[in-house]
N, C-alpha and C positions, 0 to 999 in steps of 0.2 A: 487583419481585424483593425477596423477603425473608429471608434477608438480601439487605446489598447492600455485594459486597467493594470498591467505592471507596472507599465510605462510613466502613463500618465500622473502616477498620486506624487513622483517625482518633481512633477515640471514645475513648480512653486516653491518646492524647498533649495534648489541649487545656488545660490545666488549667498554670499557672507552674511548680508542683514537677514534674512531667513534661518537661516541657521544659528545666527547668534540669537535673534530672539525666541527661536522655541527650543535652545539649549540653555537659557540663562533660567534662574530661579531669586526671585527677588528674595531680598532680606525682609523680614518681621519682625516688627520691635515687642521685645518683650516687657508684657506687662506687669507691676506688680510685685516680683520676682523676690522681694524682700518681707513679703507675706508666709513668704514657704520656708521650710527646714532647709541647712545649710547643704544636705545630700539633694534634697527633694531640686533646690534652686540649683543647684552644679548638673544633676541631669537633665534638666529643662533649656540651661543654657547649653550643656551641648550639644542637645539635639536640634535646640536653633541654629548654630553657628554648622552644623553640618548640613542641615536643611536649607544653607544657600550655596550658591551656586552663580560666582561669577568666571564667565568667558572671557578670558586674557587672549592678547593676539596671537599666542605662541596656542593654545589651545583650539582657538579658529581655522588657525593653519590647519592646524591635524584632522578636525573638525569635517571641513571643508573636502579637505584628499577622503575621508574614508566614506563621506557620502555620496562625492561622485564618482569612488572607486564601487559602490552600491549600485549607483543608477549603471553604470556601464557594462555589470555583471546581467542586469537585466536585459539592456538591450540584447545581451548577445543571449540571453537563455529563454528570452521571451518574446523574440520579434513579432510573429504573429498567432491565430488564435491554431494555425494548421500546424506550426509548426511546436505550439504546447500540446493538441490532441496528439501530433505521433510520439513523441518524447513520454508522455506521460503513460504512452500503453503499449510502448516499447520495453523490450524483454528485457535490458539497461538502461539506463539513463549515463550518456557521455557528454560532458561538456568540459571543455577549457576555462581551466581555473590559476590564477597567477598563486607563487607560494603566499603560504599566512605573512601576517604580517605579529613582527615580535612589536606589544610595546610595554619600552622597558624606564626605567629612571630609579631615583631613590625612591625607598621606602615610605611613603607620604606625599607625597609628588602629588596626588593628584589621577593616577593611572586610573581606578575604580569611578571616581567621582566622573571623568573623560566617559570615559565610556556608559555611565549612566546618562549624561548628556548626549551622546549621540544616540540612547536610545529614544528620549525627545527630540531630537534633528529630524530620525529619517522617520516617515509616514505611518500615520498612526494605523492599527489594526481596521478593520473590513472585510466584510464578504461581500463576494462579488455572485453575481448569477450568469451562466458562459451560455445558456443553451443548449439547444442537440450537437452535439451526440450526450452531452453530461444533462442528467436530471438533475442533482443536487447542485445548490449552491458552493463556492470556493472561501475559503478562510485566505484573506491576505494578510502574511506576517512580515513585516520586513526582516525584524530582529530576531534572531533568540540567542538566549545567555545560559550557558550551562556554569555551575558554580560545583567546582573540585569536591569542596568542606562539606557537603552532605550527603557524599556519596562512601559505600564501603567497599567497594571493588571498582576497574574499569570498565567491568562489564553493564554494569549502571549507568557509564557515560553517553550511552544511544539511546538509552530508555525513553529521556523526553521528544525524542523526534519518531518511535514506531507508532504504530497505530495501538487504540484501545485493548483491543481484545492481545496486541501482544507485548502490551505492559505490564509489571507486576501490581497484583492482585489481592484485595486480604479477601480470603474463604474462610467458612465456619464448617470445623471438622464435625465430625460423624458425635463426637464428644462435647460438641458446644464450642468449643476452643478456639478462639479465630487464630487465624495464621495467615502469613502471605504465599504466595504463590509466585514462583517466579516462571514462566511459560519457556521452555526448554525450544532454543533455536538455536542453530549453529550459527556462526559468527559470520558466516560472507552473507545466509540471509537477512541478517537484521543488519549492516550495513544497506543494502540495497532496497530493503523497504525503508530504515532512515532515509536514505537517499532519495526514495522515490517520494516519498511525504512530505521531505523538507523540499522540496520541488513543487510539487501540487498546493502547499500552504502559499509558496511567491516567495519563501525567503533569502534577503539579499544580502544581510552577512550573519555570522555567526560569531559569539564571542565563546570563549574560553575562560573561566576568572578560577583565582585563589586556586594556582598550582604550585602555590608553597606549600600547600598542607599535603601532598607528594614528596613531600622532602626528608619527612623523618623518620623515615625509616631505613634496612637495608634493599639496594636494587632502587631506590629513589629516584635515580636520574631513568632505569630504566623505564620506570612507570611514568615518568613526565610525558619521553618520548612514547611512547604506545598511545598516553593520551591524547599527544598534539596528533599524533600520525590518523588516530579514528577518527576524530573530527574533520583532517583535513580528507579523507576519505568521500565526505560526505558532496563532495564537489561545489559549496557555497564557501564564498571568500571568507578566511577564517582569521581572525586577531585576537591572539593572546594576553594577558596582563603578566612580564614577568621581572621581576627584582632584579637587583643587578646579582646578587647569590645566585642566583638560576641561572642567570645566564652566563658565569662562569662554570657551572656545571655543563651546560648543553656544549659549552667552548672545548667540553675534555670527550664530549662525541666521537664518534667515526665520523668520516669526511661526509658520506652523502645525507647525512642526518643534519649536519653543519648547513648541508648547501641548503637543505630542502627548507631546515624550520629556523635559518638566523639570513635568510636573503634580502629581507625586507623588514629593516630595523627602523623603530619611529623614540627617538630618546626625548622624553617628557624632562625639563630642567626646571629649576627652582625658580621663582621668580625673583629678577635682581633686584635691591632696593629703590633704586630711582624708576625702576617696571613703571608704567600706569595700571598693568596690571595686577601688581603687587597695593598700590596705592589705592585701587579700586575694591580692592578684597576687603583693605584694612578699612575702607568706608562703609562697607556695606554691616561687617561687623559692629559699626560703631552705628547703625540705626538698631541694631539688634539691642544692643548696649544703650541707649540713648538715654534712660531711665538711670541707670547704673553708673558710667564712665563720666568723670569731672575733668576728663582732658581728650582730647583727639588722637585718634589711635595712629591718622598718615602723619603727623605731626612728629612722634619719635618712631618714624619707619624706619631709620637708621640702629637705632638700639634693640628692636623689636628682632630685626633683621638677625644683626647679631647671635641673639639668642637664642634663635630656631634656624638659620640657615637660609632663611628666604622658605620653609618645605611647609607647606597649608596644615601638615594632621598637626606639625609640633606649634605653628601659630596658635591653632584652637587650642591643643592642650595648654599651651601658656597661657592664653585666657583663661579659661577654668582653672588653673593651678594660682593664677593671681587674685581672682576670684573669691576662693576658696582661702586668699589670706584675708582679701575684705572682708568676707564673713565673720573670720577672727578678730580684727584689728575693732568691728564694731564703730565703722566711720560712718558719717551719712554718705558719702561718695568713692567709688573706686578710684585710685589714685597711680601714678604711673609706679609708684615704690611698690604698689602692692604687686603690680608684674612682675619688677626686679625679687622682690620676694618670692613670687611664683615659682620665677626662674631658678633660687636657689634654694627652694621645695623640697624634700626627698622623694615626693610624687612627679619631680620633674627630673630627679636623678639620671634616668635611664637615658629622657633623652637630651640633656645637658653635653655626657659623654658622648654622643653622636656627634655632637654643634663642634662640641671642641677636638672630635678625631676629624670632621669637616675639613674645621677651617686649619686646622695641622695639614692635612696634603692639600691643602688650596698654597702654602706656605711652602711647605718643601718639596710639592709637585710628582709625590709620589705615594704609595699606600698605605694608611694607617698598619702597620703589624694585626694579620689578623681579621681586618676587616673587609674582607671581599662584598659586604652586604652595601661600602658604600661607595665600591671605586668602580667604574662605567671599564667595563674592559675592550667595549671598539673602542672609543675616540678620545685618546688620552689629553685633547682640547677640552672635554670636557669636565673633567676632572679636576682642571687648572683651575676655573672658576676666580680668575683674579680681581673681577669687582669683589667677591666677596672680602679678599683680604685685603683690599684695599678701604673695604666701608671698616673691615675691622681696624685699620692704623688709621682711619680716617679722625680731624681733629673733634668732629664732633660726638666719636663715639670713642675716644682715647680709654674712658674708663671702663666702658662696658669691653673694650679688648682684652685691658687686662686681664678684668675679669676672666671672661674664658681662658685665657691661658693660665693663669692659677689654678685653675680646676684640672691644668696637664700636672701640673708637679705632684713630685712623689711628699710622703711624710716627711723626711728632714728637710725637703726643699722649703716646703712648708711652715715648719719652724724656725728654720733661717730667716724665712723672708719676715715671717713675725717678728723676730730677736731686733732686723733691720727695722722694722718700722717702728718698733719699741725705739730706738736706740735713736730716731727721729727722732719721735715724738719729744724725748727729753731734750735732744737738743734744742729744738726749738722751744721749750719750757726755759731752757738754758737763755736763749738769745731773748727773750723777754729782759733777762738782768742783766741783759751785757757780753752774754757768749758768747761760741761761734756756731755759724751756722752750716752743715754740710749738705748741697744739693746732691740729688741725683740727675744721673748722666739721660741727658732729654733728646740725644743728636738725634735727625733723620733718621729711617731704618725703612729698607724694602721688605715688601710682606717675606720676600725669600729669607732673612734673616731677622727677622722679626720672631723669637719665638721664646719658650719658656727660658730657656737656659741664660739666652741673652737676657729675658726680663730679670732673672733673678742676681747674673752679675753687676747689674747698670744698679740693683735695687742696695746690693750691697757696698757696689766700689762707690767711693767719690770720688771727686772730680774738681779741676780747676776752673773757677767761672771764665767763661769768655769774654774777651777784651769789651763786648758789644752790653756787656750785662752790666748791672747797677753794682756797685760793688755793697757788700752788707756793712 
């Protein structure tokens, strides 16, 4: 068949600049926004700052492999129009499918947001008309996304790819009473009409989303895998969204369950500070802001960094958390204190404790006690992340390092270092009349030894000034 509409709605979008522009989502400046109640304006701005959508080139990348990994599915399931008539009224449908592909990263990375962008990327819906031997016209779908969270069984997992009449139903009993219906099929049938449907619709991948909410229960990990297994069933190239908790689960599998659903790993990382695509995020946020913000948000990407990790959900929420002190503070403009503030929020508690279990194993290069939700269990390069704890020792962000590492010490750590700065401060109350003055120890330090314990001896010991220093 020539043309050939699988094929072809492809041929325009393969190419980076195609991709990046029908995956991007411009920023909107919000208007007004000081008009509204303090809750009414905190939900208006998050839904803005969620409501963009910049394409970094680590996102591109991924971008780029999963649409041509699309068009390639086609060519081979779609070559011509003879070889979709026998396939589609053939008594199976068999085609060769590479395994799914896992993609995984931290928690706020960006996973969900990705993959809503490639459902922009690849070719927008259409029906097409084939001719004889089919009377009716074809629905072309590239994408479909089945999401875990609204479903109460995995039986429910096929439902959106069988056909009408054998999807569940709400009927009105003999009593008035509506109720649904669920149409009783055995399970290899309704794989095989999914199968044959999501064939006949054209679709060229399939996603899988929010298989954490399989996780709390008992048999969790089993239900994960049953649900990766029936979608990959469906024979269209399948891409998961999973945490790094998940994928320490699926890691404690049987071997052929290992092979089958962790073969084809894509890890989504934070963006580093000096990123342009970090740099581009935080500008786009600032047309959002433009009304609001009295300083440039790439301006302190270093502190910003800091205190979310480089990870996009904890950026926004520091927005809205510092936000939400301007409201308080009753300034005419947002100010960079009001971030910092943000930051040490009790609404930003949660994930304060993230930033600082982060940048502890970016430091000692191993995993927070505890937290499998943030350590990458392939690629222990990942994990390292040593721009990050390098931007934290860095001089321009010396104070916001500390910061975080205070928020590791325990209660009398805590009050020691208080008694210490006390016990400054006088001093230096002291040397106004003539006293002495005691510094603390400032030498170098590699992020490897850079950590609470050390901040809090260097904060207590003095030290003899060096020969290079002014003497007091």
């Amino acid at each position: 068949m020539n043309p050939n509409p699988w094929c072809d709605r492809f041929k325009t979008l393969l190419d980076r600049s195609a991709i990046k522009q029908r995956a991007t989502v411009a920023a909107v400046r919000l208007a007004n926004l000081s008009g509204e109640s303090p809750e009414r304006a905190k939900d208006l701005l998050r839904a803005a700052l969620e409501a963009v959508h910049v394409v970094t080139d680590q996102e591109l990348d991924v971008l780029q492999r999963l649409v041509n990994r699309a068009y390639a599915y086609v060519q081979s399931a779609y070559p011509n129009m003879d070889t979709f008539a026998s396939r589609i009224q053939a008594e199976r449908i068999e085609l060769d499918v590479a395994p799914p592909i896992c993609l995984t990263g931290l928690a706020g990375t960006g996973k969900s947001a990705l993959l809503g962008a490639l459902a922009r990327a690849l070719p927008s819906d259409e029906v097409i008309s084939l001719g004889k031997p089919f009377t009716t016209p074809f629905e072309l779908n590239a994408l479909k996304t089945v999401s875990v969270k609204s479903m109460d069984s995995l039986s429910q997992i096929l439902n959106p790819f069988l056909p009408l009449d054998c999807q569940p139903r709400n009927e009105v009993g003999a009593d008035g009473t509506p109720h649904l219906v669920h149409p009783k099929i055995p399970n290899g049938l309704r794989t095989e009409l999914a199968t044959r449907r999501s064939y006949a619709f054209g679709h060229a991948t399939h996603v899988l989303e929010e298989l954490q909410f399989l996780t709390g229960s008992q048999g969790a990990n089993t239900k994960v895998v049953q649900a990766l297994m029936t979608m990959s069933y469906l024979q269209t190239p399948l891409i998961y969204a999973a945490n790094y908790s998940l994928c320490h689960r699926l890691l404690k599998r049987p071997q052929e369950e290992r092979d089958r659903l962790l073969a084809d790993l894509t890890i989504l990382l934070p963006e580093m500070p000096g990123s342009e695509g970090l740099l581009a995020l935080l500008s786009a946020y600032q047309v959002v802001m433009q009304d609001i913000l009295s300083f440039e948000l790439k301006d302190e990407v270093v502190e910003i960094y800091n205190m979310t990790a480089g990870i996009k959900r904890k950026i926004k929420q520091l927005i809205v958390a510092g936000y939400e002190q301007f409201r308080i503070s009753k300034d005419e403009k947002m100010t960079m204190s009001n971030l910092r503030e943000g930051y040490r929020s009790r609404n930003y508690s949660a994930m304060r404790k993230d930033v600082t279990a982060i940048l502890e194993q970016a430091m000692a290069r191993k995993m927070a006690r505890g937290r499998h939700d943030l350590w990458c269990p392939f690629d222990a390069d990942v994990n390292n992340l040593q721009a990050m704890a390098q931007a934290a020792n860095d001089q321009a962000s010396r104070e916001t390092g500390k910061r975080i590492q205070e928020e590791a010490l325990g209660a009398a750590q805590r009050t020691a270092l208080a008694l210490a700065r006390s016990a400054m401060a006088k001093d230096k109350n002291e040397e106004s009349k003539g006293g002495k003055v005691v510094s603390l120890a400032t030498g170098s330090r590699s992020p490897k030894t850079l950590d609470a314990k050390t901040l809090l001896a260097e904060t207590l010991a003095p030290r003899k000034p060096r020969k290079d220093e002014a003497e007091v």
